[in-house]
C-alpha positions in Angstrom: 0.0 0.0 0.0 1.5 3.0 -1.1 1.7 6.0 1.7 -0.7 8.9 2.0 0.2 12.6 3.4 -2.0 13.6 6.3 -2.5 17.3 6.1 -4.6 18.8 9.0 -6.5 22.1 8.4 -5.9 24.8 11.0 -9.8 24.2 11.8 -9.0 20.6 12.9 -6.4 22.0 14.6 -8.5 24.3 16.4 -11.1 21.8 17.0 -9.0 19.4 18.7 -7.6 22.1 21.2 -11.6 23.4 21.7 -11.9 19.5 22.7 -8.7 19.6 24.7 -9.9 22.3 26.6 -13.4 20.9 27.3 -12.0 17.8 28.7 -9.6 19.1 30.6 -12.2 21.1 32.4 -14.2 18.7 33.1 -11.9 15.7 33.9 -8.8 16.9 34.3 -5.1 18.0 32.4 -4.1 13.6 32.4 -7.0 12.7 30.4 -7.1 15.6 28.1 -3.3 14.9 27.8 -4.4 11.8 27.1 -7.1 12.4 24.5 -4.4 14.5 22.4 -2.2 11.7 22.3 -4.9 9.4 21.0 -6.1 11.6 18.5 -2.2 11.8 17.3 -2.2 7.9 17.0 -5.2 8.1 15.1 -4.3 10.4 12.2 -0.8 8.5 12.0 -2.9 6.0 11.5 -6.0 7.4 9.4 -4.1 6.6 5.7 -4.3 2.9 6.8 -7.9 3.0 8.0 -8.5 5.5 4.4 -12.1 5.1 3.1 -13.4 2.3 5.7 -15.4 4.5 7.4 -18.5 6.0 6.0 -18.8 8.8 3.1 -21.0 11.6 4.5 -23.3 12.6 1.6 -21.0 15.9 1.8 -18.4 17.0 -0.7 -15.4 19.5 -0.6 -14.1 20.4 -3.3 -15.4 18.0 -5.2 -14.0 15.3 -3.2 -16.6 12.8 -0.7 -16.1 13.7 3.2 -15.2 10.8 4.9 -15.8 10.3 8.8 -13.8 8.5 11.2 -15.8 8.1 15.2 -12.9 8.8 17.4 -15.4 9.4 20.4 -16.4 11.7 21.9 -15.9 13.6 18.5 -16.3 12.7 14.8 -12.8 12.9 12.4 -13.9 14.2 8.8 -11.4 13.8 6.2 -11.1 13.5 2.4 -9.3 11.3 0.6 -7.1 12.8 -3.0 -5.9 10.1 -5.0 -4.0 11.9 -7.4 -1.9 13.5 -4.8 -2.2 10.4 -2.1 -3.1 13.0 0.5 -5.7 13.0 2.9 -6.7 15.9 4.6 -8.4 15.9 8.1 -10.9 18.9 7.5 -12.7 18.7 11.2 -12.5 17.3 14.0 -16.0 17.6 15.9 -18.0 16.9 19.2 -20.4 13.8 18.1 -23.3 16.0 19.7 -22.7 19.2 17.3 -24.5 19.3 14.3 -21.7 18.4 12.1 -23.7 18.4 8.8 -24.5 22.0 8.7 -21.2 22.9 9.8 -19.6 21.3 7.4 -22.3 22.8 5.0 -21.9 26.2 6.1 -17.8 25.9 5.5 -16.7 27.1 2.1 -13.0 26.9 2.2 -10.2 25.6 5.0 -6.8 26.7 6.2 -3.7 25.2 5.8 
């Protein structure tokens, strides 16, 4: 299996500290610490794992958005072929309403 990049947005970025920050004040600094090094291991791992996980009926760009459960939040990614690069787009709260979210975003930062 050839490799893929994983580029992260600065949104997912974002959204992962947002989540950082939530946990930690609600169950302290070890398990957010912990929750950040899990959600490392899983986008080393996300090329591996690739289109497994559900399409969303969404598109960027052309391109379907993929999610990944990585509770308590939602990974959304999409996969480019012609570049072997997936792109982690969000990283959400499984409780937010992802779909208009994603819906309402027109372009992403990296």
């Amino acid at each position: 299996m050839q490799k893929y990049k994983v580029i992260v947005t600065w949104e997912a970025v974002y959204d992962i500290t947002e989540i950082a920050d939530y946990i930690e004040a609600q169950f302290g600094i070890a398990r957010a610490d912990r929750f950040q090094e899990e959600i490392k291991e899983r986008l080393d791992k996300i090329e591996i794992l690739g289109g497994i996980f559900g399409k969303t009926y969404l598109c960027y760009r052309g391109y379907s958005i993929y999610k990944n459960p990585f509770p308590p939040s939602i990974i959304f990614y999409i996969i480019i072929e012609s570049e072997k690069g997936i792109h982690v787009l969000r990283v959400l709260r499984e409780e937010r309403d992802w779909e208009s979210i994603l819906t309402r975003q027109r372009d992403y930062t990296y």
